[in-house]
N, C-alpha and C positions, 0 to 999 in steps of 0.2 A: 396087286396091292390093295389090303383094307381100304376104302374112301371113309368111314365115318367120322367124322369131325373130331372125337377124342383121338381117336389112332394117331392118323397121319398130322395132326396138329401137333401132336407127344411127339412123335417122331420127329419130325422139323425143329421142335424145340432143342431136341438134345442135338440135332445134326448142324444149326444154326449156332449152337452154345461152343460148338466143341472146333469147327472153323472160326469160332471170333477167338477161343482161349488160343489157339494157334496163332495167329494174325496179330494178336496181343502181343506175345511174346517176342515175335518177330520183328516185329515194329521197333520194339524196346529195343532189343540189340540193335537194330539197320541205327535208329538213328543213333545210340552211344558209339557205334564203331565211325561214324561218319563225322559226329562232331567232335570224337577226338582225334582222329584224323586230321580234319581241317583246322583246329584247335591249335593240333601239333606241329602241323607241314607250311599252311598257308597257301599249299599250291595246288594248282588246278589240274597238275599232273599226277598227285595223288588222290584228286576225286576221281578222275578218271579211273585209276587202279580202282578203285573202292566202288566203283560203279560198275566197273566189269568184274570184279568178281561177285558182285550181285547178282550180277543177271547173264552174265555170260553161260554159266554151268548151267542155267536153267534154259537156255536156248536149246545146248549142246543134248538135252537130255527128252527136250519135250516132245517131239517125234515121236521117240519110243515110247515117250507117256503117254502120248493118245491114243497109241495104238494098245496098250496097255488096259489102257481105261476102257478101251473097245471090248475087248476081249477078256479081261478077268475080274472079279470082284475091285467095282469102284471102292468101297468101304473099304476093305483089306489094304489094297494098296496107300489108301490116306494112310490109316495107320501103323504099316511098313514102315515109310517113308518118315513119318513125323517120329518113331520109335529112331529109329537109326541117325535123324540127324540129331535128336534129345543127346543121344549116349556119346556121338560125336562131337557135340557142339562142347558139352559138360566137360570131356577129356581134355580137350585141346585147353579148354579154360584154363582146368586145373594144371597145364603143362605150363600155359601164362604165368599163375600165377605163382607156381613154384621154382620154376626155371627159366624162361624165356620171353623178355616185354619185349615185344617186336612190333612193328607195325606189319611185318608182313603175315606174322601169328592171323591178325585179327584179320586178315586178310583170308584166309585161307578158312576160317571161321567164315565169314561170309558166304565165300564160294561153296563149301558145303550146306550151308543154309541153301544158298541157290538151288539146288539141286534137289531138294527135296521139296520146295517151294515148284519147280518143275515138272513134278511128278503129281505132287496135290491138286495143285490148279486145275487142269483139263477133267482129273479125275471129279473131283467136288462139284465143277459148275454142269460137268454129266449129269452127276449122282442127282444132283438137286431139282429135273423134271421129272426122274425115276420116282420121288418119293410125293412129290405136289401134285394132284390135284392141276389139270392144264389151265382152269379159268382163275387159277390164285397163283399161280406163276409171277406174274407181274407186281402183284403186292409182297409177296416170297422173297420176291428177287431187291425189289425194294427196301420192306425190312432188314435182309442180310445186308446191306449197302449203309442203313441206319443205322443198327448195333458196331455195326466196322468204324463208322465214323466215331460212332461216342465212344469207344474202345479207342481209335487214333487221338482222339482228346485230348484222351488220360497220359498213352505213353510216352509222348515227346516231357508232356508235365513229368512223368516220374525217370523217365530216360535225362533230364537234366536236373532232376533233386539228386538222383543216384551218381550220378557225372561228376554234379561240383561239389559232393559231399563225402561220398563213400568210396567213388573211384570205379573205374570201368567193371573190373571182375563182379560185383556185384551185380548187373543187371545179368548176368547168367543167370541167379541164385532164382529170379524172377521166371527167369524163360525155363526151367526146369520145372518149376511149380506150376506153371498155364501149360506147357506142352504135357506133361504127365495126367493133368486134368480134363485136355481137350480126348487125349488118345481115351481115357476113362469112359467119356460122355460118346465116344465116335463108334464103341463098343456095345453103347446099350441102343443104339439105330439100326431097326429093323428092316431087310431088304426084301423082298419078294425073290425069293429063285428064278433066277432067267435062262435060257441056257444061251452061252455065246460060242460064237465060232472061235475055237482054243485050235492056234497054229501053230506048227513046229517053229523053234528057231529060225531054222533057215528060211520062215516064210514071213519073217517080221519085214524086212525091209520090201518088200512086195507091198507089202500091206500097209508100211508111211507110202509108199510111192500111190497105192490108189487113195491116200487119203491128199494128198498133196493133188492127184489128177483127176478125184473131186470136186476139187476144188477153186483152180484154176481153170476147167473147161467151162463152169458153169459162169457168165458173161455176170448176171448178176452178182455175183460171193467174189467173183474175183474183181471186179470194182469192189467192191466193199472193201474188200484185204487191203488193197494197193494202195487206198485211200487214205483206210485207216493208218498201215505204214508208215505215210506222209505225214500224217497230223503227229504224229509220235515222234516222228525223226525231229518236227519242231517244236513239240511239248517238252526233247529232253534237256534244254537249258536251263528253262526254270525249274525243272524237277529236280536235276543234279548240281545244278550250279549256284541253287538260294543260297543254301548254309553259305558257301564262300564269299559269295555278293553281298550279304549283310555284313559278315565278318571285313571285306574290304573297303564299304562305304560306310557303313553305321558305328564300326566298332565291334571287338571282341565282346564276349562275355554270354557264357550261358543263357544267361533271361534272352537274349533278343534271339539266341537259336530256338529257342523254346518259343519265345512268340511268334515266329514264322511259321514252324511248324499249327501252330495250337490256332492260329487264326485260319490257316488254310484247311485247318480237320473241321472248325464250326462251319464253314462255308460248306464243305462237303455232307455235314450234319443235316443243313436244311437242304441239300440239293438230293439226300438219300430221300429225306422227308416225302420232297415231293412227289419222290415215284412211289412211296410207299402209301399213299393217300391213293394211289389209283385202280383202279382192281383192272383196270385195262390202258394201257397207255395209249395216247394219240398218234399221231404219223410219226414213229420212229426212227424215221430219216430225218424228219426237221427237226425233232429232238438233239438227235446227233447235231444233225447242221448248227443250233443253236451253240450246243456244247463249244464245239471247234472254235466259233466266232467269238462267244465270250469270252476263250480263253486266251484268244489274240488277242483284243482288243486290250484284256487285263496282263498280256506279258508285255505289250506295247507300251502301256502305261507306267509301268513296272520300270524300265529302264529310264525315264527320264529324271532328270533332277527333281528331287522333293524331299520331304519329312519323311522322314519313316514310320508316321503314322500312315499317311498315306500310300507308303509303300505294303503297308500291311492289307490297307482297306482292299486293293487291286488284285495281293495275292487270298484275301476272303474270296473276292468273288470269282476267283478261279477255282478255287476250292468248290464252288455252288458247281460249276461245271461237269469236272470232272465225273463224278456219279452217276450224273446222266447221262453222260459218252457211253462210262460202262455198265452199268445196267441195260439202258437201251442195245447197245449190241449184243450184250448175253441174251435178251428175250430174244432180240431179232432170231439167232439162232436155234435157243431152246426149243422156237417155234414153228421152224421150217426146215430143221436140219433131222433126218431120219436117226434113228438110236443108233446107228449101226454105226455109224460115219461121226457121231456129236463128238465123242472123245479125241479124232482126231482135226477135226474141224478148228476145236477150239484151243488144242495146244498149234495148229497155227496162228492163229489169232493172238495168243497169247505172246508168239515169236514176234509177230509184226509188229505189237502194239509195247508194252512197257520191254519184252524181250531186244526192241531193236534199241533201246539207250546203249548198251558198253561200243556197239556200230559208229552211233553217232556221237558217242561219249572221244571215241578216238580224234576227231574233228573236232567237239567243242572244249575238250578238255584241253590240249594243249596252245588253241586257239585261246583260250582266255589268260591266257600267261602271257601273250603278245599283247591283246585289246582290252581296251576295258568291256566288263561282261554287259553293261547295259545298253551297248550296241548292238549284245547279239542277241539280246533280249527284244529291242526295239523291233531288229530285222525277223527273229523268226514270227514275233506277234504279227505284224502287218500278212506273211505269209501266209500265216495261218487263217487268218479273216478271207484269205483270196480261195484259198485249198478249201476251205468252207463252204464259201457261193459253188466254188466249180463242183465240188460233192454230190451239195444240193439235188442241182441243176442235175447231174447226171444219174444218181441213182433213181430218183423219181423217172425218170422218160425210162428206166428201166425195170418198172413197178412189176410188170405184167411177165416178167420171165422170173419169178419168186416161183411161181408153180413148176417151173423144170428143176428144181432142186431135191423135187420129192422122190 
């Protein structure tokens, strides 16, 4: 790879440009499909659905996208994938909007998003040490974390002008014009020729299997995984369960989805911020550790009786969290995981971490149709704070085996 400072900066520009026009459009549909859902249903057993096929198809696929990302053109495959769910996404609309207003239509909308959202991810977060420069990793990884945020700003704002004005089929019209433009920009990013080890068919599943026993042998990655898992199984209340928690405490109505959404993207805004200020980030693990704890402390808070001004302030400062969970474990990795093995690495990570909601969506989703949700808000925050300390505490005393992962 060229290193001088026009090149690979150019480079990153369009590769950064054309993962946020994606992520944009993405965003736009996840939330119009969820808050008219919840809009329409009221029920936790239809977020549930709406949350597995978010992510369920993106579990079921990302194996093979690590392995994928291993072995053939990370870039191609982004734009495979982002071409195929466009042409997909766009049909089914128009089948919406011609013939069939279903909730399970948009459903299934989703689920195909999943899927290529599965495919991207492990590819992208690969792609992105291949092109950086390793001492600018950290601010790289940051900035992409900052542009996502201001870009998540904007779409919940325009994902509820377009909802309570124009109507659902319209934010397609949107994700057709950022997906056509991301794939355009993902085109003109230059790769160095690598050669990979290219394996028959028959030898993919060998090859998730050594990435999975990678993975799992090494004492340090697999604390991490197991961890992370955890923290995830009890982040995904407040992630999938706000929209309906506002809707059954504060009251229906666009503006306040839109304000949950838009205060927890500013918080995320200045939490990208701060990694992006650092050309080296500090001990990674307390990073993390911090992340998990704020975000109990702030789901903890979240469920008690209050204003829902105050309910907002709780879910900002979960929003400051969040970014630095994920950014710090993508460097973690970027940084110590050999090329060979990162694309499969990280569509595990990807499984365990935002992949493991429709899992635990099963559990909280029909559970919040018996209880009210700000108990299990209350409960998984406290958890969290504790899954936090014990983290901590454990991945540090195992600082010193990072070097057997090479």
């Amino acid at each position: 790879m060229e290193t001088t400072p026009h090149y690979w900066q150019k480079n990153i520009g369009y590769f950064l440009a054309a993962q946020n026009f994606f992520l944009f459009g993405s965003s736009s549909v996840y939330f119009a499909i969820l808050w008219y859902i919840a809009l329409q249903t009221s029920s936790g057993t239809w977020i549930m659905l709406a949350t597995m096929a978010t992510t369920l198809p993106q579990i079921l696929i990302s194996l093979w996208a690590g392995i994928w990302a291993d072995q053939y053109s990370r870039k191609k495959l982004i734009i495979f994938s982002s071409s195929f769910v466009t042409i997909f996404t766009f049909g089914t609309a128009l089948l919406y909007f011609f013939e069939v207003r279903s909730l399970w239509l948009l459903l299934l909308i989703a689920a195909i998003r999943s899927l290529g959202s599965g495919v991207q991810t492990p590819a992208g977060n690969a792609l992105l040490p291949e092109i950086t420069p390793k001492i600018e990793l950290s601010r790289i990884n940051g900035l992409n974390q900052f542009i996502s945020s201001a870009l998540l700003l904007i779409s919940p704002i325009l994902s509820g002008l377009i909802l309570g004005r124009l109507g659902i089929i319209f934010i397609f019209v949107v994700d057709l014009f950022t997906a056509t433009t991301g794939i355009i920009l993902m085109a003109l990013v230059r790769i160095q020729k690598e050669k990979r080890e290219i394996t028959s068919p028959s030898a993919v599943l060998p090859g998730i299997w050594d990435g999975i026993k990678y993975t799992f042998t090494h004492q340090y990655l697999r604390n991490f995984m197991l961890f992370t898992m955890g923290a995830f199984i009890l982040v995904a209340p407040s992630s999938q369960l706000s929209t309906l928690f506002v809707k059954r405490t504060f009251g229906s109505g666009v503006w306040r989805l839109t304000l949950n959404e838009l205060l927890w993207t500013i918080g995320a805004l200045l939490g990208s911020l701060y990694i992006t200020t650092h050309k080296q980030l500090p001990n990674k693990i307390k990073l993390i550790t911090a992340g998990f704890i704020g975000s109990g402390i702030s789901f903890a808070v979240m469920g008690l009786p209050e204003p829902f001004w105050v309910y907002l302030l709780f879910m900002f400062f979960s929003g400051i969290c969040m970014p630095i969970i994920q950014a710090s474990s993508n460097i973690l990795i970027q940084e110590n995981i050999p090329a060979d093995k990162m694309g499969r690495v990280f569509s595990i990570l990807q499984i365990l971490s935002t992949g493991i909601y429709p899992i635990a969506m099963l559990f909280y989703g029909p559970l919040s149709d018996q209880i009210a949700i700000k108990y299990i808000l209350i409960a998984t925050g406290v958890l969290l704070i504790l899954l936090g300390l014990i983290f901590n505490h454990r991945l540090l005393s195992l600082t010193d085996r990072l070097h057997d992962l090479h």
